[in-house]
N, C-alpha and C positions, 0 to 999 in steps of 0.2 A: 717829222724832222728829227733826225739824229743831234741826240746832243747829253752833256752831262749838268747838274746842277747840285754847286756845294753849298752847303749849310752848315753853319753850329760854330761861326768865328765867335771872335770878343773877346773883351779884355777878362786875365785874369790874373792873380797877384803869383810872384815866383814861389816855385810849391804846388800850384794848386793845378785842375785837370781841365781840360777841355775836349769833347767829341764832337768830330768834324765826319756830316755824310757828305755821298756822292749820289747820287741818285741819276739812274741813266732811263731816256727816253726815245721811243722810236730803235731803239736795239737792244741785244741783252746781250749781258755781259759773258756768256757761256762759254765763248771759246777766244778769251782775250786775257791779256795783262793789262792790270787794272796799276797805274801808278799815280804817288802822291809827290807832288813838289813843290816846294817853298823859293818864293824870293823874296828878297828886303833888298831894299837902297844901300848901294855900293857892294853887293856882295851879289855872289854869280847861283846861276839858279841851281837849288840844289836838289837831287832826285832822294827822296826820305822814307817811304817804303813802296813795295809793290807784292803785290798777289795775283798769283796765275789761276783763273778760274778754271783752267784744264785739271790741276792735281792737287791745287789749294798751299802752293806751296807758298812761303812769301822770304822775301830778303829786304832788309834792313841795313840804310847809314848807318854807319859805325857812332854818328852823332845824337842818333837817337836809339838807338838800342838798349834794350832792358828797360826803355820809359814809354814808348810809342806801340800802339799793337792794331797792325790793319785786318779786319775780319770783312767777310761777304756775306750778305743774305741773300741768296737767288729767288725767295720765293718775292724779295721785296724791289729786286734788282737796283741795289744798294749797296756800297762800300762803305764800309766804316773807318776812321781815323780815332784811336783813344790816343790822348797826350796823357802822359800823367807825369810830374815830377817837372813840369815845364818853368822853363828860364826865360830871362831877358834874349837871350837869344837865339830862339825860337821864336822870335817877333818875325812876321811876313805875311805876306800873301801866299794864302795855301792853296794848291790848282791839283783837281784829278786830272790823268789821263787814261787814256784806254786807246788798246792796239791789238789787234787779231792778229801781228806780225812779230814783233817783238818782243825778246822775251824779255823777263823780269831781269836778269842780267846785264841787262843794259846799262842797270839803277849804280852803280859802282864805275862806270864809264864815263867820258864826257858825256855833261848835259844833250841832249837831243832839242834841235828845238822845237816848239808846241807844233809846228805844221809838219812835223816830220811822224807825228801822231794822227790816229784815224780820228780822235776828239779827243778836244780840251776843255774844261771849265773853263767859267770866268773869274774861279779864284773866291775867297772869303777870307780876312785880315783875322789875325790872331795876335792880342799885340799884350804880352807879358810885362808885368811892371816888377818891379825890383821892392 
């Protein structure tokens, strides 16, 4: 069964860091864009980084930039999410995606929604206190 599964939500005080995997099963990530997106209540989903496992390139929200850094381990077939310097808002549900079609360019566009992706997670809460 194809499918992704994130780990490494929870709370953490403003300041401080959290790492969030992706872990993909039944396919590998080789020749996909691997992306990360956030939603919270009343705010619209937002695409927050991505990395193309073709050239390893990656691009970044302009909202997390300079704090957020997305790496891949192939040998683990695994996507990593580092937070660091995280805020109150950066509270949400954090959801992989992965697409053999799409590029990472997307991530700067309107949201796509999750069925317009080859897989989605189910998401892990990250909920930053103040």
């Amino acid at each position: 069964e194809v499918q992704l599964g994130e780990s490494g939500g929870g709370l953490v005080q403003a300041g401080g860091s959290l790492s969030l995997s992706c872990a993909a099963s039944g396919f590998a990530f080789d020749d996909h864009a691997i992306f990360w997106f956030r939603k919270s209540p009343g705010k619209e989903r937002e695409g927050v980084p991505c990395i193309s496992a073709t050239d390893r390139s990656t691009y970044y929200a302009d909202s997390v930039k300079g704090r957020f850094t997305i790496s891949w381990d192939a040998t683990k077939n695994t996507v990593y999410l580092q937070m660091n310097g995280l805020k109150p808002e950066d509270t949400a549900v954090y959801y992989c995606a992965a697409d053999s079609l799409l590029p990472c360019a997307i991530l700067h566009g309107t949201p796509k929604r999750p069925d317009a992706f080859d897989t989605w997670g189910q998401g892990t809460l990250v909920t930053v206190s103040s």
